[in-house]
C-alpha positions, 0 to 999 in steps of 0.5 A, a space after each residue: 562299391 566306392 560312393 555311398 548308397 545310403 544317406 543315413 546310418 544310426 551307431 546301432 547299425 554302423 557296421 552297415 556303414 562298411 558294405 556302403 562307404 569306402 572302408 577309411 570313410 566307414 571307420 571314421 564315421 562309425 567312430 565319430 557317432 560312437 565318440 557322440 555316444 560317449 560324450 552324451 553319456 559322460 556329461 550325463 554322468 558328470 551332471 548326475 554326480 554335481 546333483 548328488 553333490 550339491 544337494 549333499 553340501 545344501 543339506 548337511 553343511 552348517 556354520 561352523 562345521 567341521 567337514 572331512 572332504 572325500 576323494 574321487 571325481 565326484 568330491 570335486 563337485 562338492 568342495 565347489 558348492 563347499 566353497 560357493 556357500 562359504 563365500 556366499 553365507 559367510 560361513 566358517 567352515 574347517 575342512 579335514 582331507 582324506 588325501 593329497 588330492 582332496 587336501 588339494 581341493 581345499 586349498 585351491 578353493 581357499 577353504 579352511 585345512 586343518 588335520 584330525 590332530 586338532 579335530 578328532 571329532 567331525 560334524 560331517 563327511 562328505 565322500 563318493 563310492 565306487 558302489 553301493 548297496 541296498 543296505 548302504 554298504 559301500 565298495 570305495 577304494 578305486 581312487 586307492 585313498 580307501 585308508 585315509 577315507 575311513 579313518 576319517 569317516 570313522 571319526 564323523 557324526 555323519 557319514 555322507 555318500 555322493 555318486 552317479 546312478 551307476 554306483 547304485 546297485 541291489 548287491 555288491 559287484 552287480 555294477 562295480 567289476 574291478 573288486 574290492 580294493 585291499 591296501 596292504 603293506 608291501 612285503 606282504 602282498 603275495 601271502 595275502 593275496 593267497 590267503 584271501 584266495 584260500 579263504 574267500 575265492 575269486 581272484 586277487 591281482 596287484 594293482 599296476 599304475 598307469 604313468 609309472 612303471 610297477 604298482 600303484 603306490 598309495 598315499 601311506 606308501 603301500 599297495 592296492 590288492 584287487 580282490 575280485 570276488 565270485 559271489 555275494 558274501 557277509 561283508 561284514 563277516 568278510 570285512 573282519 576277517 581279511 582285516 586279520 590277515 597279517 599285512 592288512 592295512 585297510 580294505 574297501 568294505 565300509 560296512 555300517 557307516 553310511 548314514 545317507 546316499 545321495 544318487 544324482 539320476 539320468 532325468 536329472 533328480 536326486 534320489 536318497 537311501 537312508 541306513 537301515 533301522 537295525 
């Protein structure tokens, strides 16, 4: 059959498109609706994470704060409202970064960089997750800034999380596959990934870079492991014991350090999740 017998076609049924359309046409219509889809769905996320961001900054940054600035696409949304509120309300405002990229931000927004050496004590930190749990423990590392990010969470009063309704889950790998990121000196990356192995399960690979040949390098000069577990752990336990292995730099668990988590929704609200009273 060469001309088209039916005149409407959703994505759900575009394999109908085949039996209908010549087979050139049928593959370039049912890849048009699906690049739809994907739009839809990426903008939405997009909006998502500027809600949790802008109600983040709106509701914890004051004059005269020191804010330590995450890393990430949502920490973008962020330094923005950061740098809004700063020209608009006058406010002094010193920012303390979390990576080359975030330090980046400051600087093109014309924010105040200054480093821990100066102020070792931060009023807040604004930063994203690659998931989060329903007591607030947090898998970040994605982006692979996982070491600086908790150094300077751990020298935060407050401690802020900002993410789409996607890093929202009841356990720990329920949304997020990819694992948990481990940043490991060089050398010592195949003893520790056998010892994780040994210890915990699941399956530990070497993160590969995209636009250069080998690993990803972080912005230490080490190595990301992605630790792909089989099940829900003590993470705290778990946390505590990989951190022993000799040739651990840092891991992407943050246990207990979260005091709020900001979800920007699909309907266009914001949800919080305060931490647990212990």
């Amino acid at each position: 059959i060469r001309g088209p017998l039916v005149v409407t076609m959703s994505m759900a049924n575009a394999c109908v498109a085949r039996l209908f359309y010549p087979i050139g046409l049928a593959a370039r219509l049912s890849n048009t609706n699906s690049c739809r889809f994907c739009d839809c769905s990426t903008t939405m996320a997009e909006e998502a994470k500027k809600l949790a961001a802008y109600a983040a900054v709106n509701n914890h940054i004051q004059h005269n704060h020191v804010v330590g600035v995450g890393s990430g696409s949502t920490i973008v949304y962020a330094v923005d409202r950061l740098a809004e509120r700063v020209r608009q309300e006058k406010l002094n405002i010193v920012c303390i970064p979390t990576s080359f990229q975030a330090r980046q931000l400051v600087l093109q927004n014309g924010l105040c960089l200054s480093d821990l050496d100066r102020y070792p004590e931060l009023d807040v930190v604004i930063d994203g997750a690659d998931e989060v749990d329903a007591s607030l423990t947090l898998i970040k590392g994605g982006g692979g800034c996982l070491t600086q990010e908790k150094i300077v969470a751990g020298c935060a009063k407050q401690f802020i999380v900002i993410a789409d309704y996607r890093k929202d889950s009841k356990m720990l790998g329920q949304q997020w596959k990819k694992g948990v990121p481990v940043e490991v000196i060089p050398m010592a990356h195949v003893p520790v990934s056998r010892a994780i192995v040994r210890r915990f399960g699941g399956e530990v690979v070497l993160r590969m870079a995209v636009s250069k040949a080998g690993p990803v390098v972080t912005d230490n000069s080490n190595f990301i492991l992605d630790w792909k577990f089989e099940c829900a752990q003590n993470w705290k336990e778990v946390n505590t014991a990989i951190k022993m292995i000799p040739g651990v730099v840092e891991t992407g668990l943050f246990v207990d350090m979260a005091k709020r988590v900001y979800f920007g929704m699909q309907d266009g609200s914001v949800k919080t999740r305060d931490c647990p009273i212990h």
